[in-house]
Phi, psi and omega in degrees: 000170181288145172212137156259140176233143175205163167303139177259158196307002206237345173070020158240004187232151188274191175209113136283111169245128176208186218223116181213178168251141199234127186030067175081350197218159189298110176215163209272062206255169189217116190245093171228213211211138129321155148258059180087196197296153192279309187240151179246188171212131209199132167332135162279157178003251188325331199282010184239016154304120144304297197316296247240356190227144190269140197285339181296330169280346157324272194328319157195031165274303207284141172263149193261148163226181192253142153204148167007113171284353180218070227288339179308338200270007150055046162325326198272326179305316177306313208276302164353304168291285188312328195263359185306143193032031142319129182257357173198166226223098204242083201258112160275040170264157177310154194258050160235192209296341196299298222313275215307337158273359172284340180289325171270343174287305174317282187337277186306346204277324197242342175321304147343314166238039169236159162346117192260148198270167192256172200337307178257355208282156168233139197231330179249130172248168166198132177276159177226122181217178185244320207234173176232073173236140158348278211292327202263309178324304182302312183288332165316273180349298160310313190226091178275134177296201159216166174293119196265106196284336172301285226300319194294344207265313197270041123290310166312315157290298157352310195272302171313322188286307184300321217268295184324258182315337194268290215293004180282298174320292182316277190308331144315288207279341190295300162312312207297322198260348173273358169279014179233322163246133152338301172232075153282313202060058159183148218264018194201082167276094192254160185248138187231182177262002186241302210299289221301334157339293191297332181294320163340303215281340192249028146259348175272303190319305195277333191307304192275353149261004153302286192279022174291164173224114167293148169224164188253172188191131166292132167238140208258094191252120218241147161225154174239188172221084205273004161228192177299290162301309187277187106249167196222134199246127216275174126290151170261141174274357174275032225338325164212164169223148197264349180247112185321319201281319180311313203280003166282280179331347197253302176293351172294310161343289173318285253285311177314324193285124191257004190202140188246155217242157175260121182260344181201146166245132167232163152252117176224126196281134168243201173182119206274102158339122148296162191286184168269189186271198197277137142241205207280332174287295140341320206244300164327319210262313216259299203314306200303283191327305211229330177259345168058032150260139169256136260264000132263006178281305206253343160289347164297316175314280180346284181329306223244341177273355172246341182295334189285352185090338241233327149237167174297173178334127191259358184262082206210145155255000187269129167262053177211133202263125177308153225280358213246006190282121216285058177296316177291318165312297170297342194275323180315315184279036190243330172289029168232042164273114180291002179275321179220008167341303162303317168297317184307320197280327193284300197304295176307347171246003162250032190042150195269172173249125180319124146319128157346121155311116164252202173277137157254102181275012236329104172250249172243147183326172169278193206253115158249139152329092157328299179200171198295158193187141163253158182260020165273341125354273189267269315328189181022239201271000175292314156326294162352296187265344172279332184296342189263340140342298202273339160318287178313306142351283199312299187323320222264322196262016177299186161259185173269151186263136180259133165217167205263155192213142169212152197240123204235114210257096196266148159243139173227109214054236176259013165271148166274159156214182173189151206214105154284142165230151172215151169201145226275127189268335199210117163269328172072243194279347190271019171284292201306325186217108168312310200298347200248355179294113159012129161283154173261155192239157168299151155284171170312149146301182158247143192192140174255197194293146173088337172296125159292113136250158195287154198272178195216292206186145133287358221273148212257141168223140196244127200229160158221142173322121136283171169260178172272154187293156169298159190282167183246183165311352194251331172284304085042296183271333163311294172331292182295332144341278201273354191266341208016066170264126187091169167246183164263007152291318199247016176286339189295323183293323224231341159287280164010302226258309201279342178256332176299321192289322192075025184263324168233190128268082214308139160257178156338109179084025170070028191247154184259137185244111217260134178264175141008259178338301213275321173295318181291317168335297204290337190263285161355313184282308177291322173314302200264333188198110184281345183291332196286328161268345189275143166317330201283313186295327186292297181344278212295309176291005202262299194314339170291293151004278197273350171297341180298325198284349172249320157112046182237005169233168176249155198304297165314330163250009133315318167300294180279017134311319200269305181287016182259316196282318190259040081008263167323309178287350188271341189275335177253001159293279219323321175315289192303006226266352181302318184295352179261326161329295170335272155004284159319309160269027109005275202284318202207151202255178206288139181326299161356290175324300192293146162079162186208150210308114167265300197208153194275137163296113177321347171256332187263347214034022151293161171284173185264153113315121166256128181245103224277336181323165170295138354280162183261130176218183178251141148223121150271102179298326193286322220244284313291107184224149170243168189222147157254171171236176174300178201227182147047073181174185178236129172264117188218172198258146184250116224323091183036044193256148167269169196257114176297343200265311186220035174046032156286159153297145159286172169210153195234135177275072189250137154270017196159169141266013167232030160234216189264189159175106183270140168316172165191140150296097176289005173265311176308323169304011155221352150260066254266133137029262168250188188294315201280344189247147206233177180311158155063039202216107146312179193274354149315328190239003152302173218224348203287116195287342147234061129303131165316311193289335201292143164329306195318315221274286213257353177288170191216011158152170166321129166306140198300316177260307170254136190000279211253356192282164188228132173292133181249104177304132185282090187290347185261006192255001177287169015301310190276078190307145183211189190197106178288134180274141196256352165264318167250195149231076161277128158232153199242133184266143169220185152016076190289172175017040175262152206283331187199144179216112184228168193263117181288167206267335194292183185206167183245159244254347178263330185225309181105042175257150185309143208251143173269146139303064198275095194268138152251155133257153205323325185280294207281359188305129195246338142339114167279154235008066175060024164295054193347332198239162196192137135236124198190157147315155147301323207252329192248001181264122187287348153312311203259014207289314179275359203255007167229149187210131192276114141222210181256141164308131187077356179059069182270308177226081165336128213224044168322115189319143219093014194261232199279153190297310204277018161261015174287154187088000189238044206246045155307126190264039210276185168078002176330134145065089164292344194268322195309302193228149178281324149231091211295161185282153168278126214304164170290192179261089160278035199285342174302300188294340194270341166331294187303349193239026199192354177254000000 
């Protein structure tokens, strides 16, 4: 049939609309999408004030609401637009528990305007599918559900609890300890009930190679020579011993013995297991080990190869294939892949093997190949990770591989010793996945019970214990695994959470190496409550959890359960917390300490320290006061000038030389001034009616792009002069190698953006007829029409004059200088003048 497609208002999600039959009858359908969750969930207003609020009212004082997880995508409003008079509802979200609260987020957002239903009508469906194959779709479709309001609600606790329990812990220890040190370097010591567990293990890890002790210890390596050219090198069956001198007494013993006697041969068919099938942990587990992704690097991958058709669903704990599942029918569309084309056609044509019984958790099938895919197709690691899917897959319905082990059991005097072979009778599954194959070994002499051979060499060799390596990713998600720390959705976020964070580091071979911060936490922790780090408690909320989610506990008092014990523990870390303190100066030294002299304080006029670790600020030790600062840029004092309001130094904020920057008061950047001005605000966005530095002075008309920012002139970027958006990030470049650009007091007289003021010199004028002075608008004077060019900080997607028709018009300077005129005119229409320059 025929589908029209279009965009949706919001420009990320698409609309299918064709005309098809919906339960027996002729209907209208209109097919679009989400981005991930609809909605968040976040503390109202005052309650996200660090300042103003005490962490202890997070637990249950403070109320919580859902709002827009992403509000630029104006999500609820589209669906809106798109579900108005609609009589029914087919919800295609994924089919674990986050898809089933995505589900009720749609709901509310559009039930409120469709078509209200009669009395008995059923109006909300809901498809289950595993895969985005023909067969899967269509049969979802045949049997459409209803939506599981359990699965939605323990995820709804989840989020609450986290959200609850992280920010009391985080906005405490985060406050208590960056008001003291210097080089923590990080700009967040946030607490998660998941994060901080996993962050656990790999600190118990580093603990016990700290406190390892090598001890040394001897082994008795005996070689025979059962031909001339070879030799063959025994095991001793006491296998080592810790005391030298026995084990000198054990090779004198030997040493008599001039023939070592063959005392027994066995023989045995053994046999290496196919694997079972994938699920999300496993496929977790090979990518860190063997593909050397780390495990949210490669659920993205996942993520974007199955929205692509090309494997099922990536979120699954079941290694078992359901009964009814198509093996052959996947395995065919494998066959003309030259990587394993051969392994297919011999399994389809000598039949294939039942798969292993694995866990059916039920949920969704494991992760299989959908359809055939090359790797100029996918490239890089989405090939990677699909070849090894499919590998595996091939691997499940394979045979197992067999080979015969022989065992050959020697005495040499009154030691035993003993020499393995093994040789491969069937490789079976590990031709597909090779890394699983057998190693080839010298083969065996052949030789019976009562055979002499002559000894070759005896010898004593001195070894010592290692310790174990640090763990790895793959070593880690085995842990959260079997800990039921986490989901397999969410183990990847939370090994994430812990290297963003700067609590570890991946070292070499994926393995995580805990810094300092991260070590002293974990002690800490342990010091005041162990529970707050150890698994067992995480366990136990998890296992609450899926009972909401089967629908045998009630949501509310699982909630107020879980947050009265964490409550308590939170009221007795803040008692205890001197003990984690200890701990700290230890590690890191006291702000005081820290940082080197920048700009003088307005009260004491001593310098201040810039203390550049994460998060970065001034300390004044004589005052001891701390000031933040804007973060993720370079701080330097801007030549020495003062705040008129409270004699602080100024400091100047660059992201760059191809972004923006502004001066800032560091006392006002934290105190903000006037009413109208909020925390965390330069002197770009100040009101202060003659301050040099101040908005009034240096803003010059509307932002191009966005509502309220007001473009500011950067008085600090000539010769290559620019002007900055004090809100987003635009920037607009002008008047290159012009000697001075200042902003008149006058304003223009077509839009009411601030008029420039422009000196060349005389070599360099780009002024026509060699004039060196210019005042004119930016936006509407056809003198300045080639000297300005719009672009973004950092050049996130560069926008060159000449770019796209829908930015005209909107470089309206209205709201100019909020401190200069009390009632600015209302602007004219400029989409013409602003044409020449931004279209």
């Amino acid at each position: 049939g025929n589908m029209s497609s279009r965009k949706g208002l919001n420009g990320a999600c698409s609309v299918h609309e064709y005309t098809g039959s919906f339960i027996g009858q002729s209907a209208h359908f209109k097919m679009t999408s989400v981005c991930g969750h609809v909605m968040t969930l976040d503390f109202i207003g005052k309650y996200n004030s660090w300042d103003k609020v005490d962490p202890a009212e997070l637990f249950s004082k403070a109320p919580t609401e859902k709002k827009e997880a992403n509000p630029k995508l104006t999500m609820v409003k589209f669906l809106q637009v798109e579900g108005r008079g609609c009589d029914c509802i087919v919800l295609w979200l994924d089919c674990d528990k986050e898809g089933e609260n995505i589900c009720f987020e749609v709901l509310d957002a559009v039930l409120p305007v469709m078509n209200k239903p009669r009395s008995t009508e059923r109006t909300i469906y809901r498809a289950k599918f595993s895969s985005i194959t023909d067969t899967d779709i269509c049969n979802a479709m045949n049997h459409l559900g209803e939506p599981n309001r359990n699965e939605a609600l323990s995820v709804d606790a989840r989020q609450e609890l986290d959200l609850r329990i992280g920010c009391a812990f985080t906005r405490f220890q985060t406050k208590y300890f960056q008001g003291k040190y210097g080089n923590l370097d990080s700009s967040l010591i946030s607490f998660g009930p998941c994060q901080t567990p996993t962050l656990g293990f790999c600190v118990e890890r580093h603990d016990k190679i700290q406190s390892f002790k090598p001890e040394t210890y001897w082994v008795l390596q005996a070689k025979v020579n059962p031909e001339k050219e070879s030799s063959l090198t025994l095991d001793w069956d006491r296998v080592r011993v810790f005391d030298r001198e026995i084990a000198q007494m054990f090779l004198n013993i030997t040493k008599m013995a001039k023939e070592a006697k063959v005392e027994s041969v066995s023989k045995k068919e053994k046999v290496k297991q196919r694997p079972l099938a994938l699920n999300t942990v496993e496929m977790l587990r090979v990518a860190s080990a063997a593909l050397g992704m780390g495990p949210q690097h490669a659920m993205q991958i996942a993520e974007r190869l199955y929205t692509q058709g090309y494997i099922s669903y990536p979120r699954t704990e079941t290694t078992h294939y359901p009964e009814n599942f198509d093996l052959k029918g996947c395995l065919r569309q494998q066959a003309n892949n030259p990587y394993w084309a051969e392994t297919v056609k011999a399994l389809l044509s000598e039949g294939i093997n039942r798969p292993r019984k694995g866990h059916d958790a039920g949920d969704h099938p494991p992760i299989t190949p959908m359809r055939a895919a090359t790797e100029a197709e996918l490239g890089g690691d989405g090939w990677r990770l699909y070849e090894y899917i499919t590998r595996h897959f091939i691997a499940t319905v394979s045979a197992d591989c067999k080979y015969l082990q022989t065992t050959i059991s020697f005495s040499i005097g009154p030691e035993r010793f003993t020499c393995i072979g093994k040789v491969v009778t069937s490789p079976g599954f590990t031709e597909i996945m090779p890394w699983h194959s057998i190693p080839l070994e010298e083969s065996l002499p052949h030789c019976e019970k009562g055979d002499l051979f002559p000894i070759g060499e005896i010898k004593l060799l001195e070894k010592q214990t290692s310790p174990p390596d640090y763990l790895t990713e793959a070593e880690l998600i085995t842990l959260m695994e079997k800990h039921g720390i986490g989901t397999d959705a969410s183990i990847p976020v939370h090994i994430n959470n812990i290297c963003q964070r700067n609590y570890v580091t991946v070292e070499s071979g994926r393995r995580l190496k805990p810094t300092n911060l991260g070590i002293v936490l974990v002690h800490g922790y342990y010091k005041i409550d162990a529970e707050l780090v150890l698994p067992t408690i995480r366990s136990a909320v998890e296992k609450q959890l899926n009972l909401i989610a089967l629908g045998k506990a009630n949501y509310h008092q699982v909630l107020e359960h879980t947050l009265d014990i964490f409550k308590r523990k939170f009221h007795y870390f803040v008692d205890s917390i001197a003990g984690m303190d200890e701990l700290m100066e230890v590690s890191f030294s006291p702000l005081a300490a820290t940082g080197k002299p920048l700009s003088r304080c307005g009260k004491c006029h001593r310098f201040m320290k810039y203390i550049q670790a994460k998060p970065s600020r001034l300390h004044c030790s004589h005052c001891d006061d701390t000031y933040s600062l804007p973060q993720n840029g370079t701080i330097k004092l801007y030549k020495e000038l003062r705040c008129p309001l409270d004699d602080f130094e100024l400091v100047l904020w660059s992201s760059g030389s191809r972004g923006k920057s502004y001066p800032l008061c560091p006392y006002c950047y934290n105190h903000p001034p006037f009413r109208d001005m909020k925390k965390g605000m330069g002197c770009n966005e100040c009101t202060h009616p003659t301050c040099q530095h101040s908005l009034s002075m240096l803003g010059i008309g509307q932002c191009v792009e966005c509502e309220n920012g007001v473009l500011v002139l950067d008085s600090t970027s000539g010769p290559k002069w620019k002007m900055a958006c004090n809100k987003c990030n635009v920037i607009v470049h002008f008047f290159e190698n012009a000697h001075k650009v200042r902003v008149s007091p006058e304003t223009c007289d077509l839009c009411d953006a601030a008029l420039v003021d422009v000196d060349f010199n005389k070599a360099k004028s780009p002024l026509p007829g060699d004039e060196t002075q210019h005042s004119g608008c930016i936006f509407c004077d056809p003198v300045f029409q080639d000297l300005v060019e719009l672009k973004h900080a950092a050049m996130r997607h560069p926008m060159h004059r000449g770019g796209q028709g829908k930015r005209q018009g909107r470089g309206r300077g209205k709201g100019r200088r909020p401190g200069g005129r009390l009632n600015p005119k209302k602007p004219k229409d400029k989409m013409a003048a602003l044409a020449a320059y931004f279209v």
